[in-house]
TORVOTOR-798589 format. One line per field, with one value per residue: residue number from 1; residue in three letters; x, y, z of N, C-alpha, C in turn. Coordinates in Angstrom, 2 decimals. Layout:
// residues N
resi	c(NUM;...) .
resn	c(ALA;...) .
n.px	c(X;...) .
n.py	c(Y;...) .
n.pz	c(Z;...) .
ca.px	c(X;...) .
ca.py	c(Y;...) .
ca.pz	c(Z;...) .
c.px	c(X;...) .
c.py	c(Y;...) .
c.pz	c(Z;...) .
//
This chain:
// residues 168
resi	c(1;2;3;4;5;6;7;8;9;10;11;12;13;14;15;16;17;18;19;20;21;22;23;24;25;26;27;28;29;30;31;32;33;34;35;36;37;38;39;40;41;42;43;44;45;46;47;48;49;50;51;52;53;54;55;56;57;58;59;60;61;62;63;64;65;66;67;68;69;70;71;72;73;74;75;76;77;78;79;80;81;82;83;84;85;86;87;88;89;90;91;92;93;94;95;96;97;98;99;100;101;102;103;104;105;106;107;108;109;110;111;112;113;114;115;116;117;118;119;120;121;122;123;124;125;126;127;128;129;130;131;132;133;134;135;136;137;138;139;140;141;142;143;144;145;146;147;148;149;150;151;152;153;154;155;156;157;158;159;160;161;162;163;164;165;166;167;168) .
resn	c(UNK;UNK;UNK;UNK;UNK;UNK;UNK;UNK;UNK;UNK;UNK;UNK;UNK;UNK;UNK;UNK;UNK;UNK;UNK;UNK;UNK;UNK;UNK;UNK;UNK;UNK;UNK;UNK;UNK;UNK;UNK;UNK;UNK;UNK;UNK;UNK;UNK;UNK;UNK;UNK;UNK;UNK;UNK;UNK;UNK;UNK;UNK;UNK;UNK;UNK;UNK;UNK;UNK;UNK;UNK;UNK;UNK;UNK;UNK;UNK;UNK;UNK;UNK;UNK;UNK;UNK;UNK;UNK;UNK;UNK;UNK;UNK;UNK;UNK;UNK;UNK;UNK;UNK;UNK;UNK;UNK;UNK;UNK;UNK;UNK;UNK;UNK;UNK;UNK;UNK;UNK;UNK;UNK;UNK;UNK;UNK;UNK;UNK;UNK;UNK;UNK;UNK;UNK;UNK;UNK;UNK;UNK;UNK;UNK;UNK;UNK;UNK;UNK;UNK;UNK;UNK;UNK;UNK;UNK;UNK;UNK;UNK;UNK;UNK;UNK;UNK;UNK;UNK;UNK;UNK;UNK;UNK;UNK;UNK;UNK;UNK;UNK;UNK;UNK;UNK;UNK;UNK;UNK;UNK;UNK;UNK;UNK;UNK;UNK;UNK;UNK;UNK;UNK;UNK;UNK;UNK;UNK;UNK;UNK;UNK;UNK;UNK;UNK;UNK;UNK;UNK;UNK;UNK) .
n.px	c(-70.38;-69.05;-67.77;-67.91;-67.47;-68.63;-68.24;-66.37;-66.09;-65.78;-67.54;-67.77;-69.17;-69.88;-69.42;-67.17;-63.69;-60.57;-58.88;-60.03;-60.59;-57.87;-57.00;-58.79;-58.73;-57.18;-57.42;-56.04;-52.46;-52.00;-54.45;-54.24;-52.27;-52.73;-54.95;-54.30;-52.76;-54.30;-55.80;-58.53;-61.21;-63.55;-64.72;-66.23;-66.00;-62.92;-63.55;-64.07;-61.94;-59.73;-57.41;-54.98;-56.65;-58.97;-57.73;-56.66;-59.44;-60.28;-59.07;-59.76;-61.69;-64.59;-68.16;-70.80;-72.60;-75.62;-78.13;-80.99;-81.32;-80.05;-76.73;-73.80;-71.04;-67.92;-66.24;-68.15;-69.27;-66.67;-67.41;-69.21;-69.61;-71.72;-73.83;-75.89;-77.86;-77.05;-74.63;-74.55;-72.36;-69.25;-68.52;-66.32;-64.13;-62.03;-60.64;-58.40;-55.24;-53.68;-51.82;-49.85;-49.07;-47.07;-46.09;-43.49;-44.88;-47.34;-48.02;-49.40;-49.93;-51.97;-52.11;-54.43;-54.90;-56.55;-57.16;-58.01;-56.71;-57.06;-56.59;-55.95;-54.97;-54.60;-54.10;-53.51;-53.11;-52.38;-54.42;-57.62;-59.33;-58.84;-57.50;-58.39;-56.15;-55.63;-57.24;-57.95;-57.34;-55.13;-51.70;-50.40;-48.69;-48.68;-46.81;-47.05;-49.82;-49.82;-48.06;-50.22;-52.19;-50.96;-50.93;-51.55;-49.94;-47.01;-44.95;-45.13;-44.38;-41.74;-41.89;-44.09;-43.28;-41.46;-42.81;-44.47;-42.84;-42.24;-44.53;-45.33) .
n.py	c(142.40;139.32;136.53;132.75;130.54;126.65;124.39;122.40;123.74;127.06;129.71;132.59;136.11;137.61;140.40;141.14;141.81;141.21;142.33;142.12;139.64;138.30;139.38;137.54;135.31;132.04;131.58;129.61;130.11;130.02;130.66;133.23;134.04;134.29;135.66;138.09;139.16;140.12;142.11;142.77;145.01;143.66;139.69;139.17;140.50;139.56;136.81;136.86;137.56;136.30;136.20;135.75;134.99;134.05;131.16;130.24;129.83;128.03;126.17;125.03;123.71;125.37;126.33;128.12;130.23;130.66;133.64;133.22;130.56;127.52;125.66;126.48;125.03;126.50;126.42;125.38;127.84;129.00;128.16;127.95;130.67;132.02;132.97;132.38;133.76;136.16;136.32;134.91;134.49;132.46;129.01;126.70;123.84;123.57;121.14;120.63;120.61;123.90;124.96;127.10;129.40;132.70;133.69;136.96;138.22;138.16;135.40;132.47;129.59;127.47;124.81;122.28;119.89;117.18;114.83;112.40;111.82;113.39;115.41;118.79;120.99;124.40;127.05;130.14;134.18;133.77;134.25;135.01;133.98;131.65;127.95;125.02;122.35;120.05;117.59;114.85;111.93;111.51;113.24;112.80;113.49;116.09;118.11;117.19;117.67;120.60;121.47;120.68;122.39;124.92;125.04;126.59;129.11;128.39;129.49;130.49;128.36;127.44;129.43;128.43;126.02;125.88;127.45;125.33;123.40;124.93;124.21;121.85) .
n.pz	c(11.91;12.31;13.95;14.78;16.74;16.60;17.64;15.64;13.55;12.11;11.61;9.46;8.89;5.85;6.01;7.80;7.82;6.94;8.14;11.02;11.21;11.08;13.82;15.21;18.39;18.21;15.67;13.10;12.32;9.40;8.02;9.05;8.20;5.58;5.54;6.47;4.17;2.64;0.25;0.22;1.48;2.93;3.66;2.18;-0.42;-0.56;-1.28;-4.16;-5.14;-5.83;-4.60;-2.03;0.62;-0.18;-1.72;0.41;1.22;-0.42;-0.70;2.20;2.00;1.80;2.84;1.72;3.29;2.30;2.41;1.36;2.17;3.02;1.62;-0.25;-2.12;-2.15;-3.82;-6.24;-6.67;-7.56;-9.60;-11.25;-11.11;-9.87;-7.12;-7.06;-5.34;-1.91;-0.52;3.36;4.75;5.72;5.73;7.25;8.35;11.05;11.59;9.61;9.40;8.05;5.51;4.23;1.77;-0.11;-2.81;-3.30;-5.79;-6.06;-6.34;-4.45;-2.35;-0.72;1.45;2.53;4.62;6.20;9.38;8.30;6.36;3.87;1.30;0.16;-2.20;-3.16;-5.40;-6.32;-7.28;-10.02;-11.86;-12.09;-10.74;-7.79;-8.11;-8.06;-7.32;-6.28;-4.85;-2.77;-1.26;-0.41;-0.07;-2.03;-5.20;-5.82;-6.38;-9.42;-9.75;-9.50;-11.20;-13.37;-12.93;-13.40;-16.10;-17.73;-17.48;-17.41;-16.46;-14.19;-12.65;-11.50;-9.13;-7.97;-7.17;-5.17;-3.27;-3.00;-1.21;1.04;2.30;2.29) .
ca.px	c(-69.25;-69.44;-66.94;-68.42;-67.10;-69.83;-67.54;-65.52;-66.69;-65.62;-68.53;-67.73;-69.87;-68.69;-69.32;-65.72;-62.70;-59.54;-57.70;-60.64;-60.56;-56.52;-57.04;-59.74;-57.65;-56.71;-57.40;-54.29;-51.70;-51.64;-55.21;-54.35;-51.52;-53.59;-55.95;-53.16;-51.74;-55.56;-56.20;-59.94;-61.68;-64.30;-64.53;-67.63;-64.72;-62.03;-64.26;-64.39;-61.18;-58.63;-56.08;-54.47;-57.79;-59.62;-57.28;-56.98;-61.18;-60.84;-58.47;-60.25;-63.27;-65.39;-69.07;-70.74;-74.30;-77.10;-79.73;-81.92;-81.44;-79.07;-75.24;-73.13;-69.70;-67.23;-65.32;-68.87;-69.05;-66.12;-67.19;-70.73;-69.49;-72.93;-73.88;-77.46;-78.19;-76.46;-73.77;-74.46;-71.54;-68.14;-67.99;-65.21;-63.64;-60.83;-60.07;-57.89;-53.57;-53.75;-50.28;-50.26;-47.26;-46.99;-44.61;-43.61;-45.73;-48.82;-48.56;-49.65;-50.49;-52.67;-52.38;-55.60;-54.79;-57.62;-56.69;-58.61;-55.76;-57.79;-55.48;-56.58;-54.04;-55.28;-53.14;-54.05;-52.46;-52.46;-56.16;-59.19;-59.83;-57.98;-57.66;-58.20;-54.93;-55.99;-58.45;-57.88;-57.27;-53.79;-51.42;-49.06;-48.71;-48.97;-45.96;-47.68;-50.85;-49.54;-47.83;-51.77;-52.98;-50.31;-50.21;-52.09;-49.00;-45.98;-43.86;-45.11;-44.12;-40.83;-42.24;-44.81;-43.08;-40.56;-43.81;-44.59;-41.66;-41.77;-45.36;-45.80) .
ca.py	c(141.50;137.74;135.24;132.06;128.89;126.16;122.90;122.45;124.79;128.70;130.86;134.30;136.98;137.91;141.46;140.93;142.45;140.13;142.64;141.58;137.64;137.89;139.26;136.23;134.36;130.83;131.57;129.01;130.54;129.46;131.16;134.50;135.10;134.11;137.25;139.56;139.68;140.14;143.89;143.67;145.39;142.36;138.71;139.51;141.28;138.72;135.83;137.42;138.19;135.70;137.01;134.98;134.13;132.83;130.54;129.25;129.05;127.03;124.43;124.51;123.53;126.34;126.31;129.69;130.01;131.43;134.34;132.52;129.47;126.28;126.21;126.43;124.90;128.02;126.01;125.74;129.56;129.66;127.26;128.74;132.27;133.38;132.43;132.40;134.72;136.60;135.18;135.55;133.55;131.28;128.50;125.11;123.00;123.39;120.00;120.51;121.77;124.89;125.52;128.68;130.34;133.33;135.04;139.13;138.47;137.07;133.67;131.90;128.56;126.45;123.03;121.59;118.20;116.78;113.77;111.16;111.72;113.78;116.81;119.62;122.01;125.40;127.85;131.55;134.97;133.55;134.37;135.97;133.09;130.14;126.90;123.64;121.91;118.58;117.27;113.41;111.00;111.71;114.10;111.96;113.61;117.56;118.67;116.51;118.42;121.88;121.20;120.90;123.56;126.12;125.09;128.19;130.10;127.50;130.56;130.25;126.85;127.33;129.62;127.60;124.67;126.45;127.95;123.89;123.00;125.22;124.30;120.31) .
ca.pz	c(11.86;13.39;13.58;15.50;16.71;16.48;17.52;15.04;12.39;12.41;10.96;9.79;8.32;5.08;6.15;8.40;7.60;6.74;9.65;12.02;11.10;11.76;15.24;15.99;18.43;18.30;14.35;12.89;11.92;7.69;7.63;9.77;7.42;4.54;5.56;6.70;2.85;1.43;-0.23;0.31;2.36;3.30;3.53;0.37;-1.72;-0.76;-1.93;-5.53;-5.47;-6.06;-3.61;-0.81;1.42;-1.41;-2.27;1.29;1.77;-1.22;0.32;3.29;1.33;2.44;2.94;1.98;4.14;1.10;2.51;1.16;2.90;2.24;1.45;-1.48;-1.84;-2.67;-5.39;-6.97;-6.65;-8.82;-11.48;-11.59;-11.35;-9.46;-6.11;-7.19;-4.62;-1.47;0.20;4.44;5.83;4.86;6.65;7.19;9.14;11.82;12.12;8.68;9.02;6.75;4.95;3.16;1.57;-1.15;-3.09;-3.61;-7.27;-5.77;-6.06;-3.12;-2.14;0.60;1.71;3.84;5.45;7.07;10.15;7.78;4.93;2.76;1.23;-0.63;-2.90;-4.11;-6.11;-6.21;-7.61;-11.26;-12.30;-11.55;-9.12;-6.97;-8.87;-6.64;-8.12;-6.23;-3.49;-2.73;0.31;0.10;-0.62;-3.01;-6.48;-5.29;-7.73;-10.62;-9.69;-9.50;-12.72;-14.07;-12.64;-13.63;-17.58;-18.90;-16.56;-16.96;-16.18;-12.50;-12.02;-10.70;-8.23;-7.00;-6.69;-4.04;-2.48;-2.67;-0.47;2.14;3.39;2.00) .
c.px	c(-69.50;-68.56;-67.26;-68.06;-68.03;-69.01;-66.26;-65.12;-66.50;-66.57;-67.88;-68.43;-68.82;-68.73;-67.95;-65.11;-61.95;-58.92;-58.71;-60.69;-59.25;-56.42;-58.15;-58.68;-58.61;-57.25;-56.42;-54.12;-51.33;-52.70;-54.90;-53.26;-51.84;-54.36;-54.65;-52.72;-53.35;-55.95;-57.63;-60.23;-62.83;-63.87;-65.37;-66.59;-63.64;-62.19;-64.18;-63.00;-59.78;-57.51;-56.10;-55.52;-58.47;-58.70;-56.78;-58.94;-61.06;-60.12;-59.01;-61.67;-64.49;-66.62;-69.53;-72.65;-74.90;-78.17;-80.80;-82.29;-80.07;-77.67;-75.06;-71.76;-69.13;-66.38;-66.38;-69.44;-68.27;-66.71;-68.75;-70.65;-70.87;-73.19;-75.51;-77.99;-77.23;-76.10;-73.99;-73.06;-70.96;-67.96;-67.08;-64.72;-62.55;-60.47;-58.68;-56.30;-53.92;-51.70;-50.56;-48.78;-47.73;-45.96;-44.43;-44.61;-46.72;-49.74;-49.02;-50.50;-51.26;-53.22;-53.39;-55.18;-55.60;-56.90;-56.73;-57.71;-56.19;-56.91;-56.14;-55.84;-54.70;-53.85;-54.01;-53.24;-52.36;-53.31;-56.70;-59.21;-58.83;-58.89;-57.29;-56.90;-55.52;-56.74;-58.45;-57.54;-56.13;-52.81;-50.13;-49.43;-48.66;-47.76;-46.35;-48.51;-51.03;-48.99;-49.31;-52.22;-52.22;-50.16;-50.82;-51.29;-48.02;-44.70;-43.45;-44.58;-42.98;-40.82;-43.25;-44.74;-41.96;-41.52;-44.42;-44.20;-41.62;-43.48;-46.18;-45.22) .
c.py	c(140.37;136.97;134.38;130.53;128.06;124.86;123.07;122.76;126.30;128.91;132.34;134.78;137.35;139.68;141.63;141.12;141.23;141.16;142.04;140.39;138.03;138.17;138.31;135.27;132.65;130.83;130.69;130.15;130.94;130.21;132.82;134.98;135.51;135.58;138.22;139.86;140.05;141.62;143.96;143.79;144.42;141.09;138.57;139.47;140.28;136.81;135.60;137.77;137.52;135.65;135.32;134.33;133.62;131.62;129.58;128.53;128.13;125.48;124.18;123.58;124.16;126.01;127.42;129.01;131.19;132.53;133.79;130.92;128.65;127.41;125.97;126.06;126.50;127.44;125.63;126.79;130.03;128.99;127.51;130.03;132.66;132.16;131.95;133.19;135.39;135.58;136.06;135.25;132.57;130.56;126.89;124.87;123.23;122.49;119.95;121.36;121.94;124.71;126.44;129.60;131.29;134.09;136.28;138.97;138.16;135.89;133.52;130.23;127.89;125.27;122.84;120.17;117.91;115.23;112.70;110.71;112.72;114.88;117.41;121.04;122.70;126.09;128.85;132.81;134.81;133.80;135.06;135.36;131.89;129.31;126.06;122.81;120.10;118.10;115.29;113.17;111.25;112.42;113.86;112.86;115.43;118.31;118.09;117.82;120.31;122.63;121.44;121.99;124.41;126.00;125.95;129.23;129.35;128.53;130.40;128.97;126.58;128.02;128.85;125.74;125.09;127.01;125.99;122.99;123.56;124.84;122.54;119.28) .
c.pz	c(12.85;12.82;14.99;15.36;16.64;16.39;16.42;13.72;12.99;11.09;10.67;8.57;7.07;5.24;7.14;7.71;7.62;8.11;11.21;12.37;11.87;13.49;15.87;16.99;18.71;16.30;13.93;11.84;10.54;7.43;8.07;8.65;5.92;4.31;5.75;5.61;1.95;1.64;-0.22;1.46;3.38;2.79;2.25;-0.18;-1.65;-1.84;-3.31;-6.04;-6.22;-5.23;-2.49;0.40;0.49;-1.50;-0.95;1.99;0.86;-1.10;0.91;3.18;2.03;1.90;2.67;2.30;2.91;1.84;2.41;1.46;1.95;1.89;-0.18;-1.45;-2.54;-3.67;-6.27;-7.12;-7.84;-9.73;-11.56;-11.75;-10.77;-8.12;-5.93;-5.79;-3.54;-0.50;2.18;5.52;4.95;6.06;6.83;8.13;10.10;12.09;11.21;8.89;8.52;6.40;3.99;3.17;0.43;-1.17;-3.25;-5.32;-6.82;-6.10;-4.81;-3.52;-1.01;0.02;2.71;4.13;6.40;8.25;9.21;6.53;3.85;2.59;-0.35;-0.88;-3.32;-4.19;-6.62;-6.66;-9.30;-12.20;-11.73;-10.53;-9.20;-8.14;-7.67;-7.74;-7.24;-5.11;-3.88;-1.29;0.27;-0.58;-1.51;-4.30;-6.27;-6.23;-9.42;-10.77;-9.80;-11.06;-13.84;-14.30;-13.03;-15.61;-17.97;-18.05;-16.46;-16.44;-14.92;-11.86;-11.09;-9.31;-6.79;-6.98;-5.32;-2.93;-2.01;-1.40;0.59;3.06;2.77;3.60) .
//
């Protein structure tokens, strides 16, 4: 297990536990609760999983470190479905507010806000895997965008537009 600051980049092993990440301190807050609601047993298994930390690494725009050298974004993870080899390490940014909310069904949402404007919506609990709902310079349109992302689930919409509201 390794979780490693490196400036302004947190490293962690995906062999780490989501209960071991949450006791990392100065972890924020939007990611620690992110892990505290995730049923796998590793950061590996959470990756794959869809659940509530996925769906904030994929706001955060997570980095995953390759075994075999070089990175991989983790939202081209999902949309490749194979990592082309073993994943040693997830790693992103702390410069970015997290916002992260979910509901008793396992919706959940995370907001990334970077200083520079840049904002990055994922939506999670609906699928196999987190859907990036929007990644732009600014976070204008985020109920449009959620709207998008939920039309093969318009059921959810009213949920995660109230999950919207409490962390926009």
């Amino acid at each position: 297990m390794s979780i490693e600051q490196q400036g302004n980049t947190l490293r962690i092993s995906v062999e780490t536990s989501p209960a071991a990440l949450v006791a990392t301190p100065g972890l924020p807050p939007a990611l620690a609760e992110a892990a505290g609601g995730e049923p796998a047993e590793t950061l590996a298994a959470a990756l794959l999983s869809g659940g509530p930390l996925a769906c904030a690494l994929l706001a955060l725009d997570s980095q995953l470190e390759l075994a075999a050298g070089g990175e991989l974004g983790y939202g081209d993870l999902l949309a490749l479905g194979s990592a082309g080899g073993d994943i040693r390490a997830v790693q992103f940014s702390t410069q970015p507010a997290l916002g992260f909310a979910a509901d008793p069904g396992g919706l959940c949402l995370a907001l990334a806000r970077w200083p520079g404007g840049r904002a990055r919506l994922a939506v999670g609990g609906f699928a196999a895997a987190p859907a990036l709902a929007l990644d732009g310079r600014e976070a204008s349109g985020l109920a449009e965008a959620l709207e998008n992302a939920l039309s093969a689930a318009p059921e959810r919409l009213p949920a995660a537009l109230a999950l919207l509201a409490a962390i926009a």
